[in-house]
C-alpha positions as CSV (number, residue, x, y, z in Angstrom):
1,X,-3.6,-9.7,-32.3
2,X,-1.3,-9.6,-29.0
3,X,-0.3,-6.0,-28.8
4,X,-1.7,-3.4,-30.4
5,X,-2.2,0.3,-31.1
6,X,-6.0,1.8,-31.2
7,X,-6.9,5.3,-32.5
8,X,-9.2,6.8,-29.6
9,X,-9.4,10.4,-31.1
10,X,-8.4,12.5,-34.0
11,X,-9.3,16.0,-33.9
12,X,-7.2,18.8,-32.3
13,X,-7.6,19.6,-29.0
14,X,-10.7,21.3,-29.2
15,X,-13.1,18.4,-31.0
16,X,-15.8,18.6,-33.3
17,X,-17.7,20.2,-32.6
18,X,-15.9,22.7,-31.6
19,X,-16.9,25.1,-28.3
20,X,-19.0,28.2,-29.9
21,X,-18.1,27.1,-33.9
22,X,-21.1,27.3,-35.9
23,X,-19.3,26.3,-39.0
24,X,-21.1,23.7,-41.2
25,X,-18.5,20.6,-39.8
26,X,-19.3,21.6,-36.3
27,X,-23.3,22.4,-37.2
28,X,-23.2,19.0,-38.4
29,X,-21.6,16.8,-35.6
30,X,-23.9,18.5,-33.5
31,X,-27.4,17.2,-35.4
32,X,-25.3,13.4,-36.3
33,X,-23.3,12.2,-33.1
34,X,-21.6,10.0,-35.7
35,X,-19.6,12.9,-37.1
36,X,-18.1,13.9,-33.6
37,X,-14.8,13.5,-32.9
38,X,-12.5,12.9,-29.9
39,X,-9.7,14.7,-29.6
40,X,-6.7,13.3,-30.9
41,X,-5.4,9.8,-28.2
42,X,-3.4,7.0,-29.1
43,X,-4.4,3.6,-26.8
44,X,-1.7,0.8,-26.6
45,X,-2.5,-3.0,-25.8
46,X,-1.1,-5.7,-24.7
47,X,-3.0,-8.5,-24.0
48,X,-0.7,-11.2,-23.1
49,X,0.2,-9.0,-19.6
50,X,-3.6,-7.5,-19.7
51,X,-2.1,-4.1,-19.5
52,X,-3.1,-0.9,-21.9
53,X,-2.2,2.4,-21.7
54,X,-3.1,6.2,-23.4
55,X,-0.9,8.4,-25.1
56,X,-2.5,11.7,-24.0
57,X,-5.2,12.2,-21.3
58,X,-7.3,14.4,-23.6
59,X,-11.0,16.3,-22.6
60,X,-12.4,13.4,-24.1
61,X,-10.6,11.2,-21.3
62,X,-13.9,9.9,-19.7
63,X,-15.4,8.5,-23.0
64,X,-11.5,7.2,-24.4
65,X,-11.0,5.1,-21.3
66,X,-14.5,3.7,-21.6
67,X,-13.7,2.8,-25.4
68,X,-10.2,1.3,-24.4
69,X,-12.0,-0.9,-22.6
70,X,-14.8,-2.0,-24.9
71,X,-11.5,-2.7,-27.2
72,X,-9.9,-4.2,-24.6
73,X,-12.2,-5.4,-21.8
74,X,-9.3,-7.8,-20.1
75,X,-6.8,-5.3,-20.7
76,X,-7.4,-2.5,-17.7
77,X,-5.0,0.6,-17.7
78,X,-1.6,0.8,-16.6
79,X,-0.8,4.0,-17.2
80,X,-0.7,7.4,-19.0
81,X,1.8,9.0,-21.4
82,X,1.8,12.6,-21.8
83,X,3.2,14.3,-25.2
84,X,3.3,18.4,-24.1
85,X,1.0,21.0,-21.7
86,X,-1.3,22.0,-24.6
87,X,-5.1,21.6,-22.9
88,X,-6.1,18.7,-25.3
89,X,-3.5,16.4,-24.0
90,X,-3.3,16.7,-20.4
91,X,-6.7,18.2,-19.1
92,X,-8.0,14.6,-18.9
93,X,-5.7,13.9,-16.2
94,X,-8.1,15.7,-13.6
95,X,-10.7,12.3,-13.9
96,X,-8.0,10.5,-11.8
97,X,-8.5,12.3,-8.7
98,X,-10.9,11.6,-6.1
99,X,-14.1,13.2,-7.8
100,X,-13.7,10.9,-10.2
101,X,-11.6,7.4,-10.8
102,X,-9.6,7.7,-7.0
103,X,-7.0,5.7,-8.8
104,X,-3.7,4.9,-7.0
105,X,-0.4,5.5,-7.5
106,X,-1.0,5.6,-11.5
107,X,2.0,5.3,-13.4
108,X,2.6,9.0,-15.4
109,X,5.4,9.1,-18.0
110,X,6.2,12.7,-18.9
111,X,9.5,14.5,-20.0
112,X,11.6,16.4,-16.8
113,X,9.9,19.5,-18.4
114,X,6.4,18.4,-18.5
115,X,6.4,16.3,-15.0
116,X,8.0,19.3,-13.2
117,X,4.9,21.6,-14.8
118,X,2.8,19.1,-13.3
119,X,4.3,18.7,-10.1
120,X,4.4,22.6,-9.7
121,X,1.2,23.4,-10.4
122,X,-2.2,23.1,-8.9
123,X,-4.3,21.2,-9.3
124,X,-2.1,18.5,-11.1
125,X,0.3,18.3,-7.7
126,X,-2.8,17.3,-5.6
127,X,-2.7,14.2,-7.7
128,X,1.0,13.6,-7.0
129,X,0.5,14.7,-3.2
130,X,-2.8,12.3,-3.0
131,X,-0.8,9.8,-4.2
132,X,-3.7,9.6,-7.2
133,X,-0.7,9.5,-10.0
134,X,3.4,8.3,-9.8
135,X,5.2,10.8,-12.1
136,X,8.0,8.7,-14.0
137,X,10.2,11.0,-16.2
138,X,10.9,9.8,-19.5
139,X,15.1,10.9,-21.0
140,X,14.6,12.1,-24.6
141,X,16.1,9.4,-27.2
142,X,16.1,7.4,-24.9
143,X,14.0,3.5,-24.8
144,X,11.7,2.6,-21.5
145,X,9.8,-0.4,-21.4
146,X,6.4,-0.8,-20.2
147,X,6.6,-4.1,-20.6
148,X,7.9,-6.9,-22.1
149,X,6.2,-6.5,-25.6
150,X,5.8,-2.7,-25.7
151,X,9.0,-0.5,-25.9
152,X,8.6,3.3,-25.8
153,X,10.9,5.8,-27.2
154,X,10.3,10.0,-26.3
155,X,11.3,11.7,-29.6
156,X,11.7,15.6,-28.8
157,X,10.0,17.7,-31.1
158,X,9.7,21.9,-31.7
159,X,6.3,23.5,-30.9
160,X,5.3,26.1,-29.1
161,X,6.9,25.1,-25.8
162,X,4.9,27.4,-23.3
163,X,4.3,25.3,-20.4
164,X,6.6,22.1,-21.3
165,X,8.5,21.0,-23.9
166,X,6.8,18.5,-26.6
167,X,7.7,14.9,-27.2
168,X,6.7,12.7,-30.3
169,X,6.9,9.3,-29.6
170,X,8.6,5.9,-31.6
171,X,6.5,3.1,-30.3
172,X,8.3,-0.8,-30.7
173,X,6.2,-3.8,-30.8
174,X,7.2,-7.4,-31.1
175,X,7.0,-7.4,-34.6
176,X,6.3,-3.5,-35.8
177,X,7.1,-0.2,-34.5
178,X,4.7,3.1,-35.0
179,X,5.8,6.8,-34.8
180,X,3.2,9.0,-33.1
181,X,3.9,12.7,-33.8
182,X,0.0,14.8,-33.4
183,X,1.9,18.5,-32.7
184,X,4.9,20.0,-34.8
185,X,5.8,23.9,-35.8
186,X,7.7,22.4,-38.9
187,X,9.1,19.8,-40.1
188,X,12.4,21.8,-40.9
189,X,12.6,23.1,-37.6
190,X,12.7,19.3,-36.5
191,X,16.5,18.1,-35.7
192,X,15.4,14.8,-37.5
193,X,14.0,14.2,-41.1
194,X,10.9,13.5,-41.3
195,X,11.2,11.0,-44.1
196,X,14.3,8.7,-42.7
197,X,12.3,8.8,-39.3
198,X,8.8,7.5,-41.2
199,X,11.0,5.3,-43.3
200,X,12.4,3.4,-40.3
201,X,8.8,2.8,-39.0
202,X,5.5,0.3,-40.2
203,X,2.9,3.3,-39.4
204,X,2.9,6.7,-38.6
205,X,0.3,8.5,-37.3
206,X,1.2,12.7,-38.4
207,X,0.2,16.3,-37.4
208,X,-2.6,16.9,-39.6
209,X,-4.1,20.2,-38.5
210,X,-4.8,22.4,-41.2
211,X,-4.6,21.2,-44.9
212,X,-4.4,24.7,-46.3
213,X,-3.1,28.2,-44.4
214,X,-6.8,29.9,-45.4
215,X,-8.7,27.6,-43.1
216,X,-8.9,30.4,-40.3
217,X,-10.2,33.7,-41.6
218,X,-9.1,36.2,-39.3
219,X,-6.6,34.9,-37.7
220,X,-3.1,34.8,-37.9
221,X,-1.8,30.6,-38.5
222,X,1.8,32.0,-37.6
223,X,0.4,32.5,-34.4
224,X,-0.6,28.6,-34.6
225,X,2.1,26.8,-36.5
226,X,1.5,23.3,-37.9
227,X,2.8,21.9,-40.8
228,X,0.1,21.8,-43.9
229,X,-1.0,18.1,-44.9
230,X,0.0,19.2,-48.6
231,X,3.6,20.0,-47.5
232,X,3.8,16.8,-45.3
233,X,2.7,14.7,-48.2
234,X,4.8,15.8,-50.8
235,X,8.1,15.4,-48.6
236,X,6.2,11.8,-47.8
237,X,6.1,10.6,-51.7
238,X,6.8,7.5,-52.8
239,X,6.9,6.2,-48.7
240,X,6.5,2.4,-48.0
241,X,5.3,3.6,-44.4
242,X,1.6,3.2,-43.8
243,X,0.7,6.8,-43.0
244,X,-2.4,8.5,-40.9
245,X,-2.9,12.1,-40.5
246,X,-4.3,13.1,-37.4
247,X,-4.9,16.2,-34.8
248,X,-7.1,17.6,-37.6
249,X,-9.1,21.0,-37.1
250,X,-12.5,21.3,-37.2
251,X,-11.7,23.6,-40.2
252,X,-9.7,21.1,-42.0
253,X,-11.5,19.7,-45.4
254,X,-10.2,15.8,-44.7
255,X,-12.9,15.1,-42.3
256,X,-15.1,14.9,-45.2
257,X,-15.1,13.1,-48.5
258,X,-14.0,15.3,-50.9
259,X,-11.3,17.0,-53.6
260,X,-9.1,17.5,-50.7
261,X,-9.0,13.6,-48.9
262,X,-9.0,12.5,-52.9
263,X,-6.2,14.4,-53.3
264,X,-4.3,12.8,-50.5
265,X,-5.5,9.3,-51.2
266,X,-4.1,9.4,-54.6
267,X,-0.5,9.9,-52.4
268,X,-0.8,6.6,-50.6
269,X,-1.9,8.6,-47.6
270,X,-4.8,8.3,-45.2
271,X,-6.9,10.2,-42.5
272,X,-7.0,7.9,-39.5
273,X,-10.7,7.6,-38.1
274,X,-11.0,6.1,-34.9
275,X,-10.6,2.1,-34.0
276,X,-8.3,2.4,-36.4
277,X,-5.6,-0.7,-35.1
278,X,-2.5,-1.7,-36.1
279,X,-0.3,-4.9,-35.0
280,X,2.7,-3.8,-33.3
């Protein structure tokens, strides 16, 4: 396999086990280190330049660079991609500074939105002003290469833009491309449809947060918009594409074997599970 995608993470931005969660999921990952999970990180290989790179510098950053290079010992990184300012998918930048990695000049691709948070606001600018990490804006719709096998288009997409705006990304191998899409509000508040976009791709790797709206007691999932894995996979029936949900909760029923991940597997739909790979 010359370049590759590798699932480093699939849990939403808090893990499993979750800070202060006592729930049975979380009660469980913390007796059987098997059952943790990373957040949600995409890792992208290309062995024939010996380059990789993360989609997402999540809290997990320390462990998902260490399993990027178990995957990929030849293959050191070349840089980081950043989908949106939610904590899950940008706190990990703070292991490149000088406490920690002391890398240099480390390629950063962000939308205008995202790198000017960054660049704005301590302590993310000491890494631009310590020359830690290069900030290389990213135009929506628009195709960058990182290199000659790996092309890399930003797809904007709605979700509670804060901090930044959010960016899904279509990801184009020599032979396959992969759409990579862990946060959404909704699918129709999306400018595209979700199932030409998956139908124009080999994988897709899909907000998977909560599979049903009672998952949270107590709180108000308005206030937390994702799209539910039921709705995604009905408006996903009958697809060709091989699909993945990820960026699950530590609520959500698929991380276990049960009626729910039955249900979805009788779709033609998976949960990814990480070292999941796929040939691009």
């Amino acid at each position: 396999m010359t370049t590759e995608a590798i699932l480093l993470g699939t849990a939403q931005d808090a893990g499993v086990p979750q800070v202060g969660c006592y729930c049975a999921t979380c009660e469980r990952a913390r007796k059987d280190p098997t059952q943790r999970q990373w957040v949600v990180c995409l890792g992208l290989v290309d062995h024939p330049s010996h380059q990789s790179w993360l989609i997402d510098a999540t809290p997990d950053f320390r462990e998902q660079v260490d399993a990027l290079h178990q995957f990929a010992p030849n293959c050191p990184l070349a840089g980081i991609i950043l989908t949106h300012a939610h904590m899950g998918h940008y706190a990990g930048l703070i292991q490149v500074g000088p406490e920690a990695m002391n890398v240099q000049s480390l390629p950063v691709l962000a939308s205008p939105k995202m790198a000017k948070f960054l660049a704005e606001n301590a302590p993310w600018a000491q890494l631009i002003q310590g020359n830690h990490i290069s900030l290389e804006q990213l135009t929506p719709n628009v195709d960058v290469n990182l290199c000659a096998n790996l092309r890399l288009r930003p797809v904007p997409v709605p979700h509670r833009d804060e901090l930044s705006d959010t960016m899904a990304f279509v990801v184009t191998g020599p032979t396959r491309q992969l759409f990579y899409c862990p946060d959404i509000d909704s699918w129709d508040m999306w400018e595209n449809d979700l199932g030409a976009s998956v139908a124009d791709v080999d994988v897709a790797l899909l907000d998977g947060s909560f599979f049903s709206p009672i998952e949270l007691p107590g709180r108000d999932i308005g206030q937390i918009p994702h799209p539910l894995v039921t709705d995604t996979a009905e408006r996903l029936d009958g697809t060709d594409c091989e699909v993945r949900f990820i960026h699950l909760n530590h609520t959500n029923p698929l991380y276990q074997d049960g009626p729910e991940r039955a249900w979805l597997t009788q779709r033609g739909l998976g949960v990814g599970h990480f070292g999941e790979n796929w040939a691009l």
